[in-house]
C-alpha positions as CSV (number, residue, x, y, z in Angstrom):
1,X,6.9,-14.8,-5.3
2,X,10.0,-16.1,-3.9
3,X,12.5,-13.3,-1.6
4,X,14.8,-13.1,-4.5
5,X,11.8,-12.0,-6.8
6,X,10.4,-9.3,-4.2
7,X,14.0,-7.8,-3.6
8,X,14.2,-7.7,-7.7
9,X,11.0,-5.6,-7.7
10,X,11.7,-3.8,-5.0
11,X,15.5,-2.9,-6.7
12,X,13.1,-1.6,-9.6
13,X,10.6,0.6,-8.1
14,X,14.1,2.7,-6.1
15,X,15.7,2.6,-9.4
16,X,12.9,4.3,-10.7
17,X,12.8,6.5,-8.0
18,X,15.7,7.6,-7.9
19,X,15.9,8.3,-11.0
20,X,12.8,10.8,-11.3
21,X,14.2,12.1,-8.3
22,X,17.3,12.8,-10.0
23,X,15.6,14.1,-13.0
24,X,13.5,16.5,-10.7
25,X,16.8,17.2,-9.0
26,X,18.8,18.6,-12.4
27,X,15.2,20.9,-13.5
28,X,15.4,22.2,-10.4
29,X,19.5,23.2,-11.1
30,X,20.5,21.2,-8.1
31,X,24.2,19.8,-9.2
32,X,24.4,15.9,-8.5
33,X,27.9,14.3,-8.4
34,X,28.6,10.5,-8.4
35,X,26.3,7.9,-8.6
36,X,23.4,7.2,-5.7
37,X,23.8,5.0,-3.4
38,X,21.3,1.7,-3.2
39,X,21.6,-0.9,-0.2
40,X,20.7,-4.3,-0.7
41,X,20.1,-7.1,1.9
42,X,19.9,-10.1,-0.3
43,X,23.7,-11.2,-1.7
44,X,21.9,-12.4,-5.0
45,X,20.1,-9.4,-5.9
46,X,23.0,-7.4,-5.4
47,X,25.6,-9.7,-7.3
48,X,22.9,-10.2,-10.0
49,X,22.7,-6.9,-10.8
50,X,26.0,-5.4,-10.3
51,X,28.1,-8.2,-12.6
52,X,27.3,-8.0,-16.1
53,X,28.0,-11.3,-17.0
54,X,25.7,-12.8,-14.5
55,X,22.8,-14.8,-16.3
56,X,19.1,-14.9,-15.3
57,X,17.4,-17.6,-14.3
58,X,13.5,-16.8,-14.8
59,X,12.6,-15.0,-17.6
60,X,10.1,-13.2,-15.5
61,X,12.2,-11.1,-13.5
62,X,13.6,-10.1,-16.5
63,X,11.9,-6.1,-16.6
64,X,13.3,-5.9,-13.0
65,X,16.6,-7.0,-13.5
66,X,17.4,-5.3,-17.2
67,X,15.8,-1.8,-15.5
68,X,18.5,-2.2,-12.7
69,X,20.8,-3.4,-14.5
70,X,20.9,-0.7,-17.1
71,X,21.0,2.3,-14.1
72,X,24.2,0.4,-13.0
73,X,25.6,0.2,-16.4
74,X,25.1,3.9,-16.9
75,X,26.4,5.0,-13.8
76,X,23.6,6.6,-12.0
77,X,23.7,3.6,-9.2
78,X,25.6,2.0,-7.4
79,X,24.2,-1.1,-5.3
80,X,26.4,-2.4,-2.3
81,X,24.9,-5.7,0.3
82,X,24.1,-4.1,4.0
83,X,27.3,-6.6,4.8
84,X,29.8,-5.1,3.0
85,X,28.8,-1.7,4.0
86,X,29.1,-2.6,8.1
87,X,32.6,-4.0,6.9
88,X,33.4,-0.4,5.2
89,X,31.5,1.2,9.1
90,X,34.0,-0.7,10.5
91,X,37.0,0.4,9.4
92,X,36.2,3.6,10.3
């Protein structure tokens, strides 16, 4: 499996995470505001998923990606490269 494959999958299983987490979170009655927060180190991955008019180029990452994908869509992620968050650390 290439890096860009692994990084896919590994976008899918904290996506799913994240959101039984957040689904244990609201029985529980535990308020959650804003989206969460997911950190990618591959630029693809992370451009892939978050622009919607990005195409895919193997149809076997295609149950990673479209899972991802549709967390972004709906709000409940947000996925950011590690280099544009030590850009935003900077500032600061």
């Amino acid at each position: 499996m290439s890096n860009y494959g692994a990084e896919l999958v590994a976008a899918r299983i904290a996506t799913d995470m994240v959101i039984e987490m957040r689904y244990i979170l609201r029985m529980l009655g535990v308020p959650i505001d804003g989206p969460a927060l997911m950190l990618g180190d591959n630029n693809s991955v992370v451009l892939n998923t978050s622009v919607p008019s990005s195409m895919l180029k193997k149809k076997h990452h295609a149950y990673a990606y479209h899972q991802v994908r549709e967390a972004i869509a709906g709000k409940d992620h947000k996925i950011l490269c590690t280099s544009e968050v030590k850009q935003i650390m900077r500032m600061y």
